[in-house]
N, C-alpha and C positions, 0 to 999 in steps of 0.2 A: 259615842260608843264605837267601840272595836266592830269591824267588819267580820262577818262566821271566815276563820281560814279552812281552805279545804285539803283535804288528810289526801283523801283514796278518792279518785273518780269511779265509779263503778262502773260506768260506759264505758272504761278504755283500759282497765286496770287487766283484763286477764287472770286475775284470781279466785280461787277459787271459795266457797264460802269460808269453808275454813279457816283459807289462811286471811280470808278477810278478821274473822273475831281473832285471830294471833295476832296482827296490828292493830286491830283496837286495841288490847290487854297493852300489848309494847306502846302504844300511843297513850294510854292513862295512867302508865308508869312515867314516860318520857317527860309529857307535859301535864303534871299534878293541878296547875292550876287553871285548865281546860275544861269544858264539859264535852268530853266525844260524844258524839250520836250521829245517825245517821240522818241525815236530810231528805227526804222523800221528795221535795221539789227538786233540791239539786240535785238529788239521785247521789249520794257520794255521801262517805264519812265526815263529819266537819268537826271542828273544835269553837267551842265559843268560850271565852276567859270569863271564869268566873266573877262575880261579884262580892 
């Protein structure tokens, strides 16, 4: 199994919420066959490939 890739660090990113959910929207168009969410342990947006 694929390793979760990480999008957005949110410890270092400087963004604000907002333009956090405007890269997710551009991250689930970009990579359709992803699932984004946010990781709460890693603290960061991640992408996991679907199955």
């Amino acid at each position: 199994m694929e390793p979760d890739k990480i999008f957005i660090d949110i410890k270092t990113c400087g963004l604000t919420l907002a333009q956090v959910l405007e890269e997710v929207e551009r991250l689930k168009k970009e990579y359709p066959d992803y699932e984004i969410f946010l990781d709460g342990d890693a603290y960061a947006v991640v992408g996991r490939r679907r199955i």
